[in-house]
VOBA-1610 file (N, C-alpha, C; in pm, whole numbers, padded with zeros to 5 digits, always signed):
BEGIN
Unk+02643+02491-07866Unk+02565+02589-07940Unk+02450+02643-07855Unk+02377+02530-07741Unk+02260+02613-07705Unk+02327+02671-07617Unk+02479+02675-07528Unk+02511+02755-07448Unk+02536+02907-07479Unk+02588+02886-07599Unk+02572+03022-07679Unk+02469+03100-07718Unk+02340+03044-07709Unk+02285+03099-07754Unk+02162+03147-07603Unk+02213+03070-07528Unk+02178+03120-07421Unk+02265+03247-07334Unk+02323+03237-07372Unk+02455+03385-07271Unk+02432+03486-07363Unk+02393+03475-07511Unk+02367+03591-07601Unk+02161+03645-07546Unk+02103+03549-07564Unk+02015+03612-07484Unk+02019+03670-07354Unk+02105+03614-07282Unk+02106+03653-07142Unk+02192+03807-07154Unk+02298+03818-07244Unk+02313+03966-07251Unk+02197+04084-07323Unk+02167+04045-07398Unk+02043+04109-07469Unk+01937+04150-07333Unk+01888+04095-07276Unk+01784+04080-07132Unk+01843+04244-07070Unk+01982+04168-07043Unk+02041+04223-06922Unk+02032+04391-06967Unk+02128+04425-07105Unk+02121+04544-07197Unk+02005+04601-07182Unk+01870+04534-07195Unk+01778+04564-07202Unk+01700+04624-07079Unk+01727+04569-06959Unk+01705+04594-06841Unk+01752+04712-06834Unk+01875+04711-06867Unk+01934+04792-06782Unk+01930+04958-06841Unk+01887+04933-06982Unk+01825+05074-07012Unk+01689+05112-06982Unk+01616+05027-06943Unk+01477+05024-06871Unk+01539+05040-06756Unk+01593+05095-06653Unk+01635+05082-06556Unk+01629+05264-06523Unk+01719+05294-06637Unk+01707+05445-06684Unk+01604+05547-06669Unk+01499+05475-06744Unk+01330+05585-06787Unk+01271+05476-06728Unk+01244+05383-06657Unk+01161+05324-06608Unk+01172+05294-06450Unk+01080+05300-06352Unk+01118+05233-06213Unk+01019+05109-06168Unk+00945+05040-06304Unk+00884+04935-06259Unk+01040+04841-06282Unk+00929+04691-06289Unk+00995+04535-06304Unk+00977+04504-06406Unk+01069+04518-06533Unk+01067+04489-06651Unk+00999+04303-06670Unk+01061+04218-06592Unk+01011+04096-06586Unk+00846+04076-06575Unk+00819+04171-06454Unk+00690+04148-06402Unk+00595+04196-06500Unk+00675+04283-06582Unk+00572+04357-06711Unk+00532+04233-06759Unk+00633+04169-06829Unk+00622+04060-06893Unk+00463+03985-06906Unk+00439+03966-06785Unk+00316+03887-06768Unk+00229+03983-06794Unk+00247+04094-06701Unk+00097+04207-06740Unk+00072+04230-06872Unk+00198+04227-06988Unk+00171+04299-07102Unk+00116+04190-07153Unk+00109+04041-07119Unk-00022+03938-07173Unk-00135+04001-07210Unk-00229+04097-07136Unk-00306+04165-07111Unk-00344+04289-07253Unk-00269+04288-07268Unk-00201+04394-07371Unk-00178+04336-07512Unk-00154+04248-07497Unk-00101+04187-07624Unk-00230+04127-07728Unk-00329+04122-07668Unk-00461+04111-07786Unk-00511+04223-07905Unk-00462+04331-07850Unk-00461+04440-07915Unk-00292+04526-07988Unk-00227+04487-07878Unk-00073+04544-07899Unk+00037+04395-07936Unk+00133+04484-08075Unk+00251+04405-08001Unk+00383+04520-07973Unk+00493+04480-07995Unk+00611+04544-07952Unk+00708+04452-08114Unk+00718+04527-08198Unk+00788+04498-08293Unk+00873+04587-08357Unk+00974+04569-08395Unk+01102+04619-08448Unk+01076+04582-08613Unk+00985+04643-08679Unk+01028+04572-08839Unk+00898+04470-08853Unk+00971+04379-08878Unk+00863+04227-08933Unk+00957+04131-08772Unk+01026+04213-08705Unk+01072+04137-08571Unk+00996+04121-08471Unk+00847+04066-08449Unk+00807+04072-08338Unk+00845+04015-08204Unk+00835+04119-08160Unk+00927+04111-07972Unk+00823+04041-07909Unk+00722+04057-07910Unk+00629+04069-07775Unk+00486+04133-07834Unk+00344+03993-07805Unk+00254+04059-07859Unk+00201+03986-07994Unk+00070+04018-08012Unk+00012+03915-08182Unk-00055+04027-08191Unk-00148+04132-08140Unk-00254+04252-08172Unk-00222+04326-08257Unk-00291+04371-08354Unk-00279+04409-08471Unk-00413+04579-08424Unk-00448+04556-08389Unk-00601+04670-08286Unk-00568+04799-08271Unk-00428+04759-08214Unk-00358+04864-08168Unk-00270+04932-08191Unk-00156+05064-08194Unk-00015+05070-08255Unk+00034+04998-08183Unk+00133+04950-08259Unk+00243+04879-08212Unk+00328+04987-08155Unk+00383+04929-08005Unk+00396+04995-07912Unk+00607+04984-07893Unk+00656+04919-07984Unk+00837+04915-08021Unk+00852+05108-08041Unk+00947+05162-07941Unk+00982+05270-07903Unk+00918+05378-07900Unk+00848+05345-07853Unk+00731+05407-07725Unk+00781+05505-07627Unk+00868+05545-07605Unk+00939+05609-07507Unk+00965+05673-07583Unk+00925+05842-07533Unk+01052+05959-07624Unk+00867+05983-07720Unk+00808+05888-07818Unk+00751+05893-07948Unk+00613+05972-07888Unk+00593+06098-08017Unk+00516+06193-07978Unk+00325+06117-07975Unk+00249+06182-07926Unk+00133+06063-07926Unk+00055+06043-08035Unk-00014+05912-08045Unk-00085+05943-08115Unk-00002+05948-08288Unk+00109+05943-08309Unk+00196+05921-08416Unk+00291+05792-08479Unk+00235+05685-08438Unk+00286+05557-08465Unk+00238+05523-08575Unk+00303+05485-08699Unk+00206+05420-08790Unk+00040+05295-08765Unk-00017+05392-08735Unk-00164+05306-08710Unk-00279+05419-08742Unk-00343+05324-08801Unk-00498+05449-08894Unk-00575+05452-08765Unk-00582+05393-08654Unk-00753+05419-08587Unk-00714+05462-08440Unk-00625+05554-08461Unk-00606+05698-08314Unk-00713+05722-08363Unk-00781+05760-08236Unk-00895+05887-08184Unk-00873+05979-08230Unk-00954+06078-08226Unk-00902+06217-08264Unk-00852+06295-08137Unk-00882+06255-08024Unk-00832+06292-07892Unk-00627+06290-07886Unk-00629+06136-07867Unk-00480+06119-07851Unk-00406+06157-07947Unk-00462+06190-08088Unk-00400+06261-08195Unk-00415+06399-08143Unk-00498+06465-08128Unk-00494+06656-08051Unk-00408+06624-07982Unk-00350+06526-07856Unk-00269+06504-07727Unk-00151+06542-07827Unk-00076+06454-07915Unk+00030+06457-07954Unk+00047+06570-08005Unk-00023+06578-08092Unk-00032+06757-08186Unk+00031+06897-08082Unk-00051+06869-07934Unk-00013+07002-07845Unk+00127+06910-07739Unk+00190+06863-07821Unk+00313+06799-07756Unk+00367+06688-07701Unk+00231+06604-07637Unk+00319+06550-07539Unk+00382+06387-07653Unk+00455+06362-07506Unk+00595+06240-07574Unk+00562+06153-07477Unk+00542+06017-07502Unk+00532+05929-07390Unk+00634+05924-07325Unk+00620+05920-07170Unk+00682+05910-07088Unk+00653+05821-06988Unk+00704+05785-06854Unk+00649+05695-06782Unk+00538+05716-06713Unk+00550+05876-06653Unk+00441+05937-06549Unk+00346+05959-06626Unk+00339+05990-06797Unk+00203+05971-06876Unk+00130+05858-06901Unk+00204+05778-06943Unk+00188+05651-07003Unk+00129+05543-06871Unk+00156+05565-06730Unk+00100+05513-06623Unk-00039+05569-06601Unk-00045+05700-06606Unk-00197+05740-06596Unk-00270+05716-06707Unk-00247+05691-06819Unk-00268+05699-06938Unk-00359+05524-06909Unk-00256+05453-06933Unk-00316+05259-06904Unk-00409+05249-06803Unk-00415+05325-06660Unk-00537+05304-06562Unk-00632+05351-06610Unk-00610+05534-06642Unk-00778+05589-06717Unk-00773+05669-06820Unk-00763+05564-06930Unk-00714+05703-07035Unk-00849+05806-07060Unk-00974+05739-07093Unk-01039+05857-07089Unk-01025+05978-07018Unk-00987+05978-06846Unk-00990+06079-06790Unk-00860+06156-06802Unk-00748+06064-06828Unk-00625+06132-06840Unk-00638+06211-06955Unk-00671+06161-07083Unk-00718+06244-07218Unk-00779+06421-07153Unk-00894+06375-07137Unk-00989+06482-07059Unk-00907+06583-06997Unk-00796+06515-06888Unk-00779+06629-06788Unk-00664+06711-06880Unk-00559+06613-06964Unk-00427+06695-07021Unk-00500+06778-07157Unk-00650+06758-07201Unk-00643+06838-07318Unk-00755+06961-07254Unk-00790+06942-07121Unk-00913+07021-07072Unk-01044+07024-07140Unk-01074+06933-07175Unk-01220+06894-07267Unk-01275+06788-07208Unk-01376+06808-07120Unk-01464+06694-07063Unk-01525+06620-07203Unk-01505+06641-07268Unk-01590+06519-07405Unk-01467+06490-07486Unk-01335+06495-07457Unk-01261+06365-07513Unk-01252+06289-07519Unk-01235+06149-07580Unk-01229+05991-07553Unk-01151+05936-07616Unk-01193+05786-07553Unk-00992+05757-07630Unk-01105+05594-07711Unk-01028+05556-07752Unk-01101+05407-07913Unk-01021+05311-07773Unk-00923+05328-07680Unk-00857+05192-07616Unk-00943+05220-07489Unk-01032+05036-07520Unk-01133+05016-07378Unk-01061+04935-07262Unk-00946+04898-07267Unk-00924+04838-07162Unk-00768+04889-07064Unk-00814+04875-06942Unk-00753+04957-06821Unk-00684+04857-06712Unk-00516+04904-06751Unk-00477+04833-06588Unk-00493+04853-06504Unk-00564+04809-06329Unk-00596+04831-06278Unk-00528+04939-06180Unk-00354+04855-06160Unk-00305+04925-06054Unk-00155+04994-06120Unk-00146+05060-06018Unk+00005+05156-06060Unk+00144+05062-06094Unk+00139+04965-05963Unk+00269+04887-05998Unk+00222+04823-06158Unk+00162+04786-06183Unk+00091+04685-06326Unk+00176+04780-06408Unk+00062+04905-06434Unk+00116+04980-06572Unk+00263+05019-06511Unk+00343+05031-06388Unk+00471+05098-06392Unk+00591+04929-06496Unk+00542+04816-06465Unk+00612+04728-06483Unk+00540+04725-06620Unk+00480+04729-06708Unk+00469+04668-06815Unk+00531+04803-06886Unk+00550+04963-06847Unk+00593+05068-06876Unk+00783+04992-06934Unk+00816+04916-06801Unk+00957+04882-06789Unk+00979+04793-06874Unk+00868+04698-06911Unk+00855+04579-06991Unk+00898+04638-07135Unk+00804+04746-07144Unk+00818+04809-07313Unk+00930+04878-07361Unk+00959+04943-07243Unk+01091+05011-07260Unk+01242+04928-07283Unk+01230+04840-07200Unk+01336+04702-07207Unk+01353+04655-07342Unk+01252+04661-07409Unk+01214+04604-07564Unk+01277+04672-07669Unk+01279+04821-07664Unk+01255+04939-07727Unk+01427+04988-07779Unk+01406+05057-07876Unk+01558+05119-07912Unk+01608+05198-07788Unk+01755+05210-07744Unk+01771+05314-07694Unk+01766+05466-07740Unk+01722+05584-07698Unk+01707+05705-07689Unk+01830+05739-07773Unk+01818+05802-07897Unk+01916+05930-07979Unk+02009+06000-07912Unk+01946+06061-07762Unk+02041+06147-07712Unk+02111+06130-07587
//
């Protein structure tokens, strides 16, 4: 039984990878650890299924990819990343990386308003970080509709 239930996780992983493989070019694994970091504020849940994560602070970040901003069931978006979503954008990897190092300034530069701000105070430092915890979330996440 635990062999079974080990080769069923081990396909699940792999599935998972491997559509993070797709929209992502970090290390889904290496996310793993970074999204520790993350997880005081965020989790990654499917339902009442939590994946990854105890933070309640934050939206819950389960299919995140593709999802317009600022539109996750959660009351305390900014009014910034709510305008972000409103004039379009969809998380993506190349957002969502600039987004985790500086969101204030990323806010700022994509809505052109030096006095936007974002309610999330804390920043990954480096590119590989947010590209792998990008891969981490995505690994987690439904696959894409289309």
């Amino acid at each position: 039984m635990k062999y079974s239930l080990t080769i069923a996780a081990a396909a699940v992983l792999a599935a998972g990878t491997a559509f993070a493989g797709e929209h992502a070019s970090g290390d889904a694994a290496a996310g793993e650890s970074v999204f520790n970091q993350c997880s005081t504020c965020h989790q990654i849940a499917d339902g009442d299924n939590v994946l990854a994560g105890r933070g309640r602070n934050g939206p819950n970040l389960y299919g995140l990819f593709g999802r317009q901003a600022g539109t996750a069931d959660f009351n305390g978006y900014g009014d910034s990343l709510v305008a972000l979503g409103e004039a379009g954008l969809e998380w993506n990897q190349e957002d969502f990386v600039a987004y985790v190092q500086d969101p204030r300034s990323f806010l700022q530069e994509k809505l052109d308003d030096r006095g936007a701000r974002t309610r999330m105070s804390y920043r990954l430092r480096g590119e590989d970080d947010a590209r792998n915890v990008w891969a981490y979330i995505v690994s987690l996440g439904p696959a894409p509709a289309n």
